[in-house]
N, C-alpha and C positions, 0 to 999 in steps of 0.2 A: 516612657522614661528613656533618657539618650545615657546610655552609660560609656563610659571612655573603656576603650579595651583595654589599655593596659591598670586602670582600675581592677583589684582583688581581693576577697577577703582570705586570712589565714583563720582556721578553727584549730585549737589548739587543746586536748584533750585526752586522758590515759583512759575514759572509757568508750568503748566502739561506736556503741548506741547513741549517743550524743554526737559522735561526729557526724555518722548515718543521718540521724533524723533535722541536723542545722544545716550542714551540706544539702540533704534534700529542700530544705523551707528557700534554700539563694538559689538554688540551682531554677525553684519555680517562679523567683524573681527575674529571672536574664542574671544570676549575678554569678562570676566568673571567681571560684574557692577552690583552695587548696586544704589538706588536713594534715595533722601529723601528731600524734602521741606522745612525741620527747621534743621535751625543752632545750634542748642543744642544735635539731633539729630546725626547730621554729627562727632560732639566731642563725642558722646557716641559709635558710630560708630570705630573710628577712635582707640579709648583708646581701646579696644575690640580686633579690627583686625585690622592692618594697613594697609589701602591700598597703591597700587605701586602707584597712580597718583590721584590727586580731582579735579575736573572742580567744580570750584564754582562762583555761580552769587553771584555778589555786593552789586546789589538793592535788598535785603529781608528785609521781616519783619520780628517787635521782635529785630532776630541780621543777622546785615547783613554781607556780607564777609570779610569784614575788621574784624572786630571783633572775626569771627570765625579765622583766621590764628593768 
């Protein structure tokens, strides 16, 4: 598979272990991820560099995924 380098995914996520173990699953794809816990974060992310794709959890604190899309 030919993936475009500036292609990325964001994982988006207030528990560790879920960023751990999906960061690990792209990592063994060739796929090029960032992580980050806060939803303010993910937007300052986003306006920055856009990623190709966001897995984002719901239930966060602060702001949860509704809020952030």
């Amino acid at each position: 598979m030919i993936i475009n380098p500036s292609n990325w995914v964001l994982i988006v996520d207030d528990n560790e272990n879920n960023l751990v173990y999906l960061q690990n699953i792209l990592q063994r794809a060739d796929i090029s991820c960032k992580t980050t816990t806060q939803g303010k974060e993910c937007l300052n992310l986003c306006m920055n560099d856009p990623p190709s794709l966001i897995l984002l959890d719901v239930m966060m604190p602060e702001m949860n995924g509704y809020e952030v899309c």
